[in-house]
C-alpha positions, 0 to 999 in steps of 0.5 A, a space after each residue: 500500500 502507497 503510503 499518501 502525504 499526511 495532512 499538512 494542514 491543521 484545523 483552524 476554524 472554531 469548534 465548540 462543546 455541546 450539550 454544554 453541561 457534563 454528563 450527558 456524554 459518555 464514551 459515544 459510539 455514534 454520531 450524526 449532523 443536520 443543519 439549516 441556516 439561513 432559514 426563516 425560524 420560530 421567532 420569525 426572522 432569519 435563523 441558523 438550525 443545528 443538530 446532532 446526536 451521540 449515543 452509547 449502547 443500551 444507556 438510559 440517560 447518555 443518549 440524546 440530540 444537542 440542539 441550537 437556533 443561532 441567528 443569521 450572523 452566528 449568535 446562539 439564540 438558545 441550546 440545550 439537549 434532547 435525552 432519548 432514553 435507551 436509544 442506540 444508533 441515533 440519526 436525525 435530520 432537520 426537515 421543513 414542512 409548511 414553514 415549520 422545521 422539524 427534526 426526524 430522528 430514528 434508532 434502535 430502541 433497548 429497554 434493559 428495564 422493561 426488556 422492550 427492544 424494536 427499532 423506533 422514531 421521534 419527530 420534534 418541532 423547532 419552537 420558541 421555547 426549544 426542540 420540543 416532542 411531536 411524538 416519539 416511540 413510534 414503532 418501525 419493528 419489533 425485532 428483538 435484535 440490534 440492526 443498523 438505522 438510518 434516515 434521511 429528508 429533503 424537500 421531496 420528503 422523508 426517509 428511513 432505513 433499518 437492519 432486521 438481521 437475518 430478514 433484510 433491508 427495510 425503508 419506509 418513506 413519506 411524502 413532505 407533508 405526507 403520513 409514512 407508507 408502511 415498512 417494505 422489505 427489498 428481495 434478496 437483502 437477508 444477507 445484507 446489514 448496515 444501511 444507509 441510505 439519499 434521496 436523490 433527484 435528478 435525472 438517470 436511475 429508475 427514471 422517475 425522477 425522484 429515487 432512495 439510492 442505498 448502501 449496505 454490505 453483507 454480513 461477512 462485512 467483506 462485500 457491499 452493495 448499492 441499490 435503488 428504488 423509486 421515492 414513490 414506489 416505497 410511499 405506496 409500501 412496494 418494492 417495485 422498481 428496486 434494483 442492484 446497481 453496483 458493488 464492490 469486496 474488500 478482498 478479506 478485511 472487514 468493512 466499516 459501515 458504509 455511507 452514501 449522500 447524493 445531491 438533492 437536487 441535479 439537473 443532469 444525470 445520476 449523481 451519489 457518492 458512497 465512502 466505505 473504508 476497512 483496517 487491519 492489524 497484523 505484527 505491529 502494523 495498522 493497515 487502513 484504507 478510505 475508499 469513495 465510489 463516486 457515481 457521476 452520470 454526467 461524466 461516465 455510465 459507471 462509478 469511478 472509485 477514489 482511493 482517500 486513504 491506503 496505507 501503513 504505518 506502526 501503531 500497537 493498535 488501530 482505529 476504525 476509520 469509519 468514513 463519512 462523505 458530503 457534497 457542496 452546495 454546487 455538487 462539484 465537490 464531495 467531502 469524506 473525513 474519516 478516523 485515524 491513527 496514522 501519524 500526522 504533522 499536527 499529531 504525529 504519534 501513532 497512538 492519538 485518535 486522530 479526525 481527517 479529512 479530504 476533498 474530491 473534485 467532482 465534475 463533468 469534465 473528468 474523473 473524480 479526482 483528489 484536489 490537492 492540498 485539502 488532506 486536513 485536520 479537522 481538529 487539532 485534538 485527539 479524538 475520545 477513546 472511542 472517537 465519533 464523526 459525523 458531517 450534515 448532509 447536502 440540503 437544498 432548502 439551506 443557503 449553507 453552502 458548507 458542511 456541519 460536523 460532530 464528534 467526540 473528544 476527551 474531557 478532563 471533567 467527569 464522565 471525561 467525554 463531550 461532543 463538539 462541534 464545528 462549521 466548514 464553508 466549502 469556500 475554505 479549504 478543508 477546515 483551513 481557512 489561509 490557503 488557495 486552491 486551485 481546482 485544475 491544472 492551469 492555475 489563471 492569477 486572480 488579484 483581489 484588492 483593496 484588503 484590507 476593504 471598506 466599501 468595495 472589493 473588486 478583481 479581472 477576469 484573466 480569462 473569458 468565462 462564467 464566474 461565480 464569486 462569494 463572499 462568506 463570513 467565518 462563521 459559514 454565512 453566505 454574505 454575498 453571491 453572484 454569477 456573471 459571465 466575464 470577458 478577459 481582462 474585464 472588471 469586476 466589483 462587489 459592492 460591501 457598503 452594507 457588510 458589518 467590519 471583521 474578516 470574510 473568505 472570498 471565492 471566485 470560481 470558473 470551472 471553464 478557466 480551472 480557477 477556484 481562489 480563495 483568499 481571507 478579506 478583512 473589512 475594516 
């Protein structure tokens, strides 16, 4: 195995602790993200949502959703926590429905009191008052055995995913502000485990439209397997339409769970990402791959697959890399961190849990290919004993254009575990926010000037294109931006009159010229 560079660059954005209190967080063994900003919340003007969970197995009271409502600029409004007793593998998404924001959150229910145990989900409403309970225990199964769940939402509407072990694969979905149709069980999945599932509209697929594209692997964890099924077949309790696309083995070593995102929305052909990754251990070596199959109808009829991550490196154990996977706002480019031991420049030694992360171009024009520059820290700090990550989703209701992540890290207060969390911007490299990145081959100078600015900030075309430029602040909040086709050599000015004074991240991009600068602007 080629042993890549290790990340150079260290985390620089802010990462904060919630639930704020100790207590709630004990040894986390799973995580998930959701966010929407920029969003008309409950006191009625424009908001920031944020979630997410951590659960330990089978515990009464370390199971929860962290919460926040934050203003347009970043102010926390209120926050707090949701317990959701006995609840192992919580996920959960926030989800619009007639103005009104909801989190839909499903796990694995295991009452050691009662010895009731089924897979459930609760929906809570976004209010005035906090992340209040719409119901909650509501039944998906009775299985008496723990299996995988997972959920996801758009605007199109709602979805859930489980394990029953030895029965397959189930879903359930809704339409946005429909009741959910009933469980339906995909053929041929018995064999089948830890799902996860988009959905993805756009063109290609089944063809109607709106799809669920699906991962799972089989239990020998060694091989997985992506599916697709019509949103609207699983609404009406069928299976009809459901179908194997793609696949992949291990060759021996045991799989990670799998995840898979896809935009929400895409007007061209099939789009999906799956990350998957395996370790092994042997004589004092770790053994670690990351791994992204990268489905780009536009570009090609098959997946492409991305290796992040393959190497080796001394250690007296390992950490499970357990990667995770998002896409930009713009789907041309797609995120996946993951979990490691390896040794880095920030954290060199072999024993420190370790959160990284890379970028992947991802675009019509070619093959998905690894951006330079962006293998990053996403903390500083070493990860808990037994780490948790998890990114936000895309979601197309959210002017965000960014990633939400959670994980866990060690506290020197009892119980010595916490949750925190931090904003990316995609207009910053990964978790960085000093560098330029250029997204081709043929770098194309860019001067923004004046910086530091007052009223205007401005730059030249050096070549003729379609331009988008943004402008964000370091809290992840877009400020400004604009698509204008531009002659070489012309000028272009934004106007910054209205922008209270502190630092922002400026991009211009232009797929057809190869130019993605970014540059830190001080506005005084």
């Amino acid at each position: 195995m080629a042993t890549p560079v290790v990340a150079q660059n260290a985390a620089v954005l802010p990462e904060v602790q919630l639930p704020t209190v100790m207590g709630p967080v004990l040894r986390p063994q799973n995580a998930s993200s959701s966010t929407m900003q920029l969003v008309p919340g409950p006191s009625g003007s424009t908001e920031n949502l944020y979630i997410h969970t951590w659960d330990v197995y089978s515990s009464p009271n370390n199971n929860g959703i962290a919460w926040r409502r934050a203003t347009a600029g970043g102010a926390t409004i209120m926050q707090n926590q949701v317990i959701i007793p006995y609840a192992d593998d919580i996920d959960a998404v926030i989800y619009e429905e007639g103005g009104i924001f909801y989190v839909l959150a499903a796990y694995y229910y295991s009452n050691v009191t009662t010895g009731v145990k089924g897979h459930r989900y609760d929906v809570y409403r976004f209010t005035t008052a906090g992340l209040n309970p719409v119901s909650t225990l509501n039944v998906l199964s009775s299985s008496p055995t723990f299996g995988r769940i997972n959920v996801d939402a758009s605007r199109y509407g709602r979805a859930i995913t489980w394990c029953q072990p030895g029965a397959g694969i189930f879903v359930r979905a809704a339409n946005t502000g429909g009741a959910f149709g009933g469980p339906v069980l995909l053929p041929g999945t018995a064999n089948m485990v830890h799902p996860d599932l988009c959905i993805r509209r756009g063109g290609g697929g089944s063809g109607s439209g709106l799809d669920i594209q699906l991962v799972a692997v089989d239990a020998s964890l060694t091989g997985f397997r992506e599916y697709r099924v019509p949103f609207s077949s699983i609404v009406a309790t069928s299976a009809a339409g459901f179908t194997t696309e793609y696949g992949g083995t291990s060759g021996g070593p045991r799989y990670n769970p799998p995840r898979i995102e896809c935009p929400d929305a895409w007007g061209g052909g099939q789009r999906w990402a799956v990350s998957i990754g395996w370790n092994d251990y042997s004589g004092g070596t770790a053994i670690e791959r990351v791994e992204a199959h990268i489905m780009n109808g536009d570009f090609s009829p098959s997946p492409s697959l991305v290796t992040v991550a393959g190497l080796a490196y001394t250690s007296s154990s390992y950490e499970l890399c357990d990667p995770v996977v998002t896409y930009s706002k713009e789907a041309d480019r797609i995120t996946v961190g993951w979990m490691s031991q390896q040794p880095t420049v920030v954290l060199p030694g072999s024993m420190d849990k370790k959160y990284l992360a890379m970028d992947i171009k991802d675009v019509a024009s070619g093959a998905p290919a690894i951006i330079p520059g962006t293998f990053n820290m996403i903390s500083n700090t070493p990860g808990s004993y037994e780490s948790v990550l998890a990114f936000s989703g895309q979601n197309m209701n959210s002017d965000f254009n960014g990633v939400h992540i959670a994980f866990s890290q060690n506290h020197t207060a009892s119980p010595g575990y916490c949750m925190k969390y931090k904003n990316r911007p995609f207009s910053m490299t990964t978790f960085s926010d000093d560098a330029a990145l250029n997204l081709g081959t043929g770098i194309k100078e860019i001067s923004i000037s004046p910086n530091p600015f007052s009223n205007a900030v401005s730059f030249t075309a050096p070549a003729k294109g379609d331009y988008a430029i943004s402008l964000t602040s370091l809290e992840g909040r877009v400020v400004y931006t604009h698509n204008e086709v531009l002659a070489q050599g012309q000028s272009f000015k934004v106007e910054t009159q209205s922008l209270a004074a502190g630092t922002y991240v400026m991009n211009i991009r232009s797929i057809d010229n190869n130019i993605n600068k970014i540059e830190k602007l001080v506005k005084h």
